[in-house]
C-alpha positions as CSV (number, residue, x, y, z in Angstrom):
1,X,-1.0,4.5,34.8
2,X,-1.6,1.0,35.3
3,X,0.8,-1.7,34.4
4,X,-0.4,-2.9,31.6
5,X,-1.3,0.0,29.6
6,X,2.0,1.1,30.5
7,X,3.5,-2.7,29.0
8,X,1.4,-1.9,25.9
9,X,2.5,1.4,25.3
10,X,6.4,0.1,25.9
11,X,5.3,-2.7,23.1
12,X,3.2,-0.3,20.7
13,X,6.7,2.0,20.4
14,X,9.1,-1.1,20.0
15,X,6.5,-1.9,17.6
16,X,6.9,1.3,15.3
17,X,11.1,1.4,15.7
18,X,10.6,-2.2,14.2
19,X,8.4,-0.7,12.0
20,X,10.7,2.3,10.9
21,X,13.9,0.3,10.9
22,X,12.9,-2.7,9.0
23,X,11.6,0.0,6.5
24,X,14.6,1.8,6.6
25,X,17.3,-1.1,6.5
26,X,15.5,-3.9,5.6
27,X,14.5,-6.9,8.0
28,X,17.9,-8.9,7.6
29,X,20.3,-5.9,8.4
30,X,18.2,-4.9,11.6
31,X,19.1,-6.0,14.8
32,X,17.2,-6.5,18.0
33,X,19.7,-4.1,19.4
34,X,19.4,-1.6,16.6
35,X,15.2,-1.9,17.2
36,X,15.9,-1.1,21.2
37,X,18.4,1.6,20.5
38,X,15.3,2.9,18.1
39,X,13.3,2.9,20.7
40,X,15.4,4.7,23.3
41,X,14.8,1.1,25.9
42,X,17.1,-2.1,26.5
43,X,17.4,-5.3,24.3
44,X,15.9,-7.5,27.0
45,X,12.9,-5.2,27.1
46,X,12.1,-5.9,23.6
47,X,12.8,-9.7,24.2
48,X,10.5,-9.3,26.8
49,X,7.6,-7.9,24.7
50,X,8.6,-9.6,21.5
51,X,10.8,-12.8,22.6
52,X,12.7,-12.5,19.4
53,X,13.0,-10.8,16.2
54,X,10.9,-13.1,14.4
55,X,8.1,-12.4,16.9
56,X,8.7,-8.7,16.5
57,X,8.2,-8.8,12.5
58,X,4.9,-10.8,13.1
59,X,3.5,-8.0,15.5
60,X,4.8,-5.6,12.7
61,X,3.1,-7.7,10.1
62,X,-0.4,-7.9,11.9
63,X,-0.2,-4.3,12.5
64,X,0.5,-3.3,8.9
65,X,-2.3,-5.9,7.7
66,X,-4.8,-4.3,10.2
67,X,-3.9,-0.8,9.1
68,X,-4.6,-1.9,5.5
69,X,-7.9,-3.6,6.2
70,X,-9.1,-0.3,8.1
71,X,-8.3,1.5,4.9
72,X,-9.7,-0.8,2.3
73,X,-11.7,-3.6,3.6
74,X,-14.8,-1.2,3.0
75,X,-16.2,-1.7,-0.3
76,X,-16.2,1.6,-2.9
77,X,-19.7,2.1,-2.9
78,X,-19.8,4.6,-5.7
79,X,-22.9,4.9,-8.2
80,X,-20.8,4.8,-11.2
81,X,-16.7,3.4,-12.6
82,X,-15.8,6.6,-12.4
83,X,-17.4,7.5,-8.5
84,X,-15.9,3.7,-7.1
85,X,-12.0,4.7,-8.6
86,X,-12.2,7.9,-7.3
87,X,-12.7,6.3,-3.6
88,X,-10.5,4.0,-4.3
89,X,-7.6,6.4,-5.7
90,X,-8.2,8.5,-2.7
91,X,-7.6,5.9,-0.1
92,X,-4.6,4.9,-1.8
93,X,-3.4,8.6,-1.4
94,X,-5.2,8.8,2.4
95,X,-3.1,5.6,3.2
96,X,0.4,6.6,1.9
97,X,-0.5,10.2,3.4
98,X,-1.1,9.0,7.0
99,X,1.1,5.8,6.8
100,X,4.5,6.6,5.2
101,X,6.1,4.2,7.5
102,X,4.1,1.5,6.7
103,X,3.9,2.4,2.7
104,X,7.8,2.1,2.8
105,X,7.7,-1.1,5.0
106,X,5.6,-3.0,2.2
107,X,7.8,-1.8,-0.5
108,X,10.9,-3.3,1.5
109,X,9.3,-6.3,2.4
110,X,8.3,-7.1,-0.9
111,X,11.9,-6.5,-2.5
112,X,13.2,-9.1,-0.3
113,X,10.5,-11.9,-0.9
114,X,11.3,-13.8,2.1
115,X,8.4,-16.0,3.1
116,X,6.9,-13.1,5.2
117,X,7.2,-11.0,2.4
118,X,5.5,-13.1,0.1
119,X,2.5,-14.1,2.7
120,X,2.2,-9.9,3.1
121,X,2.0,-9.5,-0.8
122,X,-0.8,-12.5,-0.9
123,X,-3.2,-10.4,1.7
124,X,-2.2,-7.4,-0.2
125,X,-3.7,-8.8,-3.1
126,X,-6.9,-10.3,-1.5
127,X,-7.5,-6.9,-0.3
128,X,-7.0,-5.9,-4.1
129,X,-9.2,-8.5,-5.4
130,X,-12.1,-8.3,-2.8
131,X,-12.9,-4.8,-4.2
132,X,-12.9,-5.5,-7.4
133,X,-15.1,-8.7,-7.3
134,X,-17.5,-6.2,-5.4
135,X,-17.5,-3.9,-8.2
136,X,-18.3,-7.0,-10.8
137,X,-20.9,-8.0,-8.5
138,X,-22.5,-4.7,-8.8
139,X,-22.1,-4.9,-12.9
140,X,-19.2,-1.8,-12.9
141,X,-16.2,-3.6,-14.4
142,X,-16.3,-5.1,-18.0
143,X,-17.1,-9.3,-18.3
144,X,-13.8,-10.0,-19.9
145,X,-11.6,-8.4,-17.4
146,X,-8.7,-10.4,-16.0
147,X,-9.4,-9.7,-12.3
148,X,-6.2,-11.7,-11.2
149,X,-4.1,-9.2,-13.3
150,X,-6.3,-6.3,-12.5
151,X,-5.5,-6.7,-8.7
152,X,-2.1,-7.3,-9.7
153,X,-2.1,-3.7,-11.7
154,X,-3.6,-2.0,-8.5
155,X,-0.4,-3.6,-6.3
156,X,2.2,-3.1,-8.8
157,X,1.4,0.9,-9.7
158,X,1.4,1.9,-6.4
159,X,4.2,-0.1,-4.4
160,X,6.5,0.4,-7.3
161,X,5.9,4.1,-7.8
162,X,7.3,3.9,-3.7
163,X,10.1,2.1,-4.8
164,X,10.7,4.1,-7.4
165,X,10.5,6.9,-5.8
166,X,13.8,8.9,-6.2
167,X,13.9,8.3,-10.2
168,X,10.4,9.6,-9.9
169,X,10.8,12.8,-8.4
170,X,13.4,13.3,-10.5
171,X,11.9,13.2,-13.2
172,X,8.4,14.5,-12.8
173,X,10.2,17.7,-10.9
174,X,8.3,17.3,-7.7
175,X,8.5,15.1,-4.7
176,X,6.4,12.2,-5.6
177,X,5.2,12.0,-2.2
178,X,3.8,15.5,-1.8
179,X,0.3,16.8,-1.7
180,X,0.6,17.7,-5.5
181,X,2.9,14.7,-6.6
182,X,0.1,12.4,-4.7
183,X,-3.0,14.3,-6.5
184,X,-1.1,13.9,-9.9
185,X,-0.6,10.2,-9.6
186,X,-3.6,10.1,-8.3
187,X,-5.1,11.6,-11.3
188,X,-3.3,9.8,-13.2
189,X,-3.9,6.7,-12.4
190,X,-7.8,6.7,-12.5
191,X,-8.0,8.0,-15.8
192,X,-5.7,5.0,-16.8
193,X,-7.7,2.4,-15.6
194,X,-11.0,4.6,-16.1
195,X,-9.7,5.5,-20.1
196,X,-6.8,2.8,-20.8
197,X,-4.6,5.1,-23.1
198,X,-5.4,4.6,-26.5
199,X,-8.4,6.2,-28.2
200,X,-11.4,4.2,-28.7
201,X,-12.1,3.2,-32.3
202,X,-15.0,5.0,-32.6
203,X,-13.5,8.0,-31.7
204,X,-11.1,7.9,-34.7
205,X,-12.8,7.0,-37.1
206,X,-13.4,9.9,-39.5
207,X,-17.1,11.1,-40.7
208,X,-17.7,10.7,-44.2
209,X,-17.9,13.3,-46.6
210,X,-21.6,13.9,-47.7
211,X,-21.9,13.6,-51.6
């Protein structure tokens, strides 16, 4: 193996201890030395890669980025509301499936608000609102839609269902996280935005009796 695959595969697995430990214990409580030790290599190897702790949260941050734009920079292209929410649902649930490291990170990240966390909510959200003002484009949302909330909706479900989590599980009686708690909130959530919640007025309306 050549020496610098071997250097970026030495980085790549510092990269995910940072990943898992700044998930686990936040960014603040996480040490350099706790990152190594997570990575079964020395301090000064992680220096080496990283030169600090603040350089090792930026490779983390351009990773999870990266990882989100793979998943949703591609625009739903479904025919119909219905078709473009179910992609959309599903590569929420693909994404937390395949990336539960990097589904808790986000949640940590944005509970401590720190300037990283904030700039990692912001592309978060252009992710969010890039889809939907491709879906307006293409005449699929309704004109009077706040899109600024609407990509705000789409952020705050799913992160704070992570957060959530434990309360979650409690209560619905099923990991949250499983292949069944996933498909339910799946579900759920695209008949919310899909439906709302309330019954259209139409609907309740009653026929009028026929004299």
């Amino acid at each position: 193996m050549a020496t610098g695959e071997a250097d970026l595969t030495a980085a790549a697995r510092i990269r995910d201890a940072a990943l898992r430990q700044f998930a686990a214990r936040g960014v603040a409580a996480t040490s350099i030395r706790d990152v190594a030790k997570a990575a079964s290599v020395s301090p000064g190897l992680v220096q080496h890669h990283f030169h600090s702790k603040a350089g090792l949260r930026r490779a983390v941050e351009e990773f999870v980025v990266r990882r989100a734009i793979e998943a949703f920079g591609q625009p739903a292209d479904g025919e119909s509301p219905a078709e473009s929410a179910a992609q959309i649902g599903a590569r929420i649930s693909a994404f937390i499936r395949a990336n539960p490291a990097i589904f808790a990170y986000i949640g940590r990240s944005l509970l401590e608000a720190d300037a990283a966390g904030l700039a990692l909510f912001e592309r978060l959200l252009v992710l969010a609102r890039a889809q939907l003002d491709r879906l307006r484009r293409r005449g699929l949302l309704r004109s009077d839609l706040d899109l600024d909330w609407a990509a705000l909706h789409v952020i705050l479900i799913d992160v704070g269902a992570y957060l959530l989590e434990p309360a979650l599980t409690r209560h619905l009686g099923e990991p949250l996280l499983s292949e069944q708690g996933l498909q339910r909130m799946e579900k759920a959530t695209d008949a919310l935005f899909l439906k709302g919640i309330y019954r259209s007025e139409t609907s309740r309306r009653q026929p009028r009796r026929r004299r």
